[in-house]
C-alpha positions, 0 to 999 in steps of 0.5 A, a space after each residue: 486886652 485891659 485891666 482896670 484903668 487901662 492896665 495891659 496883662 504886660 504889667 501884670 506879666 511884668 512885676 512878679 513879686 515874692 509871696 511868702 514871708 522871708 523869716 520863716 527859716 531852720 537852724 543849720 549846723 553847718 557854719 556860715 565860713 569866711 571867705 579869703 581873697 588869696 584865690 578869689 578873682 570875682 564875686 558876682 552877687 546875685 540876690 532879690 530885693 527887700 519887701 516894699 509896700 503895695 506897688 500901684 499897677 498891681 493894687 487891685 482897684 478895692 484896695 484901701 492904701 493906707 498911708 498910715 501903715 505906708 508913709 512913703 507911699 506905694 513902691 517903696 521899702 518897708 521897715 522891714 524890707 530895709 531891715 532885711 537888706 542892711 541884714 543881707 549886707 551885714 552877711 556879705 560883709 562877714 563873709 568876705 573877711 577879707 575886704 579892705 574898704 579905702 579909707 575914703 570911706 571912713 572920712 565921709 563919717 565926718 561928713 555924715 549928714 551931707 550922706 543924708 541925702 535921697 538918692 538920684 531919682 536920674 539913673 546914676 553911674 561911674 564912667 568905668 561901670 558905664 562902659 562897662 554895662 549900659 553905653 547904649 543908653 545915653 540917659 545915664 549920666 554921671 552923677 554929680 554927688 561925691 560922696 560915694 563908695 567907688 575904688 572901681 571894685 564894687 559895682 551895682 546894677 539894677 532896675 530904676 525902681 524905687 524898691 529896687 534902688 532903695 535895696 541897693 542903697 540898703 544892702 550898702 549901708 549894711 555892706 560897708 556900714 561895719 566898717 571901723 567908726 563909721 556909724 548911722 544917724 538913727 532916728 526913734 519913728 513916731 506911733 504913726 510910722 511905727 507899722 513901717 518899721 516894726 523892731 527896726 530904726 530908721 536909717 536914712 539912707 547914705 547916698 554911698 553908693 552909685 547903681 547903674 539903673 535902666 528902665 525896666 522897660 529897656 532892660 533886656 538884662 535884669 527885666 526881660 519881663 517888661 522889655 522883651 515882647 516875644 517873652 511877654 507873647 509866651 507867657 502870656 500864651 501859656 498862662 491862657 492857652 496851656 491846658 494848665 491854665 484852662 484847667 485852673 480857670 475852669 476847676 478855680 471859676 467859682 473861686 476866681 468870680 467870687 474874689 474878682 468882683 470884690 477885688 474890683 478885678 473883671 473877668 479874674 483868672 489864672 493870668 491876673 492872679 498877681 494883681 490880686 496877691 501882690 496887695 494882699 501878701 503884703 498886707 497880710 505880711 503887716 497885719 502879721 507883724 502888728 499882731 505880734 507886736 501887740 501881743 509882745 507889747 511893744 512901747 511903739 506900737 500905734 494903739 489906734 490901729 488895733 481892731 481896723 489892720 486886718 485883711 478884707 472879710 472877703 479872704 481868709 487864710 485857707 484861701 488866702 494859702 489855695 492862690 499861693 500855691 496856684 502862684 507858686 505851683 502853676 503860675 510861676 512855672 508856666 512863665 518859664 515853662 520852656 527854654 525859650 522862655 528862659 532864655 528871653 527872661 535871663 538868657 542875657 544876664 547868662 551873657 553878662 556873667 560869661 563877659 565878666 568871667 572872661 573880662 576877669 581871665 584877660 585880666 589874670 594872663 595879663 596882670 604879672 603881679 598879684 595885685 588882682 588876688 589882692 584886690 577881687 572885684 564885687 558885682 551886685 545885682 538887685 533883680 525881681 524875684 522872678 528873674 531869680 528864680 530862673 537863674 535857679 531854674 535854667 542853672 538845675 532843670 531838675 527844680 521845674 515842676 513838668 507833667 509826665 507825658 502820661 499824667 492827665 492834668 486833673 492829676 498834675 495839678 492836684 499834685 502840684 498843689 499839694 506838695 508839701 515843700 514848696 521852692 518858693 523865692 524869699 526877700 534877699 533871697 541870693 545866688 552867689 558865683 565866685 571865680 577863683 584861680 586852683 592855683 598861684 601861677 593862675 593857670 587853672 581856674 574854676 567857678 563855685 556856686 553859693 546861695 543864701 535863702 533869704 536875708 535873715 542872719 540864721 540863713 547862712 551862706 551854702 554850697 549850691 549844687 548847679 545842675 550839671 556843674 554841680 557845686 564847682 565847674 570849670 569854665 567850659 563846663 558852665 558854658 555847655 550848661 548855658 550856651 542854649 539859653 544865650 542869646 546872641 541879639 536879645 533885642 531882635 530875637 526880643 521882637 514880635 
């Protein structure tokens, strides 16, 4: 079965992308605390990437991409999306007051525009973190570039994408930008680039860093989506075969043949709904952000664009809110409807997290001084919203939106699609977990759960209630959480 141009539903299936503004937050009275290093062993961070402009096999055939609004073309951050990753780093770096970056680091300042390089477009890694993640994978190789953060306590891991690489990068910037005298070369934009980077300058960004990076579809860890075939076999059943979907495409038809044809989109249904949204979300993200502008008069503002940056005139914003809902309410829940499915989607990320924590225990009986307190080690994994939210989903089955067993499915979906707050998934949206010692003689030992909601400074970093564990657990009781949605051979049990 082909879309347009001969894109398969797996593209579809593959790339599920936030579909809601990131800023729309409350103040909370709780205060975001500083974390001290005298119990921390490890931090494994967890967090979604920043907003990018429309990516190319999900820009529905219509669609006018304007090199104007967009200048470093399709899949690439936005302005805006750099913004919120260089916020999420600033976060994380008040957070963790305690990191002592080496002095490394403040030398490169002198060396700054030697940093204003493009990161690799070749996956780029450091030996220990090779050995450590990806050795079956003889393209990574070992970058060439000095000029990176590496004491062997900071990893960073994701998809070779360009948006998920360029989120990587400008966490980082953020992360270790505060650090004493080492500053950005800022440059003003011109007009014409303005719409990418509304209330933001541009930061070109310092190749400070070295993520591994995997094909996504080879990788089973960040991107089950598009390396498992049995995973992409469920839900592509489910979101044709279910009788959710099949109401939807029925009690929806008329909406579905009206846009699909506009779109450019043959025989629209529930299963292609992302490629009609992903354009649209963010265009109407764009237009939102250059109308506010204009109304705050903002001096950089490309005045030529006003009147020609609107949505289509086929789709209005009631419209616009009804194929939200069907993604977030019906969509989303039907691609981890199942353990199944969630344990082929993040089962091994599950797996890596169990072999860091583990690793990091070795470590402590071994270690005889406190250089391992001194010294926590930070993971940071830059994934897909829709790996995020199944890590939420299989840590507390209690978020999975299910129909009770005598509920007919007219009734479910007129319930589901219009519940008033939604569980939706923000750009730099985070889940953290710490592994701490309870004690100084590391005899005793717990994991904690953190999350922040999205990349913006008023969303602080909270206490995460994790299902059955709870906001802390002890090792054993988050491996009986887990241990049915481990995969024990995710390439074979990935195989049709």
């Amino acid at each position: 079965m082909l879309l347009y141009n001969q894109v398969s539903w797996i593209a579809i299936l593959s790339f599920v992308f936030s579909i809601y503004p990131y800023y729309t937050t409350k103040e909370d009275s709780e205060s975001n605390h500083v974390k001290s290093s005298e119990k921390i062993l490890m931090s494994i961070v967890i967090f979604n990437g920043g907003e990018s402009s429309p990516h190319k096999p999900l820009i529905y055939p219509t669609f006018d991409f304007n090199f104007r609004i967009w200048p470093n073309g399709s899949n690439h951050l936005t302005g805006e999306g750099k913004k919120q990753m260089e916020n999420l780093g600033r976060s994380f770096k008040d957070y963790y007051k305690y990191i002592d970056f080496p002095a490394e680091i403040l030398e490169k300042v002198d060396q700054s525009e030697k940093l204003l390089t493009k990161y690799d477009r070749e996956p780029i890694i450091s030996n220990k973190v090779y050995k450590r993640d990806d050795e079956k994978h003889p393209k990574i190789k070992q970058s060439a570039n000095i000029n990176k953060v590496d004491d062997g306590r900071y990893h960073f891991r994701t998809i070779k994408i360009d948006n998920y690489v360029e989120s990587a990068h400008h966490f980082a910037q953020g992360f270790f930008g505060n650090v004493s005298g080492l500053s950005y070369i800022e440059r003003p934009l011109s007009p014409s680039f303005y719409l990418d980077s509304i209330n933001h300058t541009y930061n070109e960004s310092y190749n400070m860093i070295s993520p591994v990076t995997v094909k996504a579809d080879m990788d089973y860890l960040l991107s089950s989506g598009r390396a498992c075939k049995k995973f992409n076999k469920y839900v592509y059943n489910a979101l044709t075969q279910s009788p959710e979907a099949k109401f939807v495409n029925i009690y929806y038809k008329t909406l579905f043949e009206i846009l699909g044809p506009k779109a450019g989109i043959n025989n629209m249904d529930l299963l292609k709904l992302p490629l009609l949204l992903h354009s649209l979300l963010i265009l109407n993200d764009t237009v939102s952000r250059y109308e506010q502008a204009l109304e705050n008069n903002s001096p950089m503002i490309d005045i030529s664009l006003k009147g020609k940056l609107n949505l289509p005139q086929w789709i209005n914003q009631t419209i616009l809110k009804t194929l939200f809902r069907l993604h977030d309410q019906v969509w989303r829940p039907l691609l981890y409807g199942t353990k199944e499915q969630i344990k082929l989607g993040v089962g091994q990320l599950f797996n890596r997290i169990i072999f860091l924590i583990k690793e990091k225990l070795q470590k402590a009986f071994i270690d005889s001084n406190d250089a391992i307190h001194e010294k926590p080690e930070m993971f940071f994994f830059v994934v897909p919203d829709y790996t995020l939210y199944a890590l939420r989903l299989a840590l507390n089955a209690n978020d999975m939106e299910t129909r009770d067993h005598n509920e007919s499915i007219d009734t479910y979906i007129t319930r589901v699609m219009n519940v008033e707050k939604i569980d939706k998934i923000n750009y730099g949206q985070a889940l953290i977990i710490e592994f701490e010692s309870v004690d100084h003689d590391k005899k005793d030992f717990l994991l904690k759960f953190y999350e922040k909601k999205s990349a913006h400074p008023k969303d602080l970093i909270k206490m995460y209630n994790a299902g059955e564990c709870g906001k802390s657990c002890s090792l054993v009781q988050f491996y009986n959480q887990i241990k049915d949605i481990l995969p024990k051979q995710i390439e074979k049990e990935c195989r049709i």
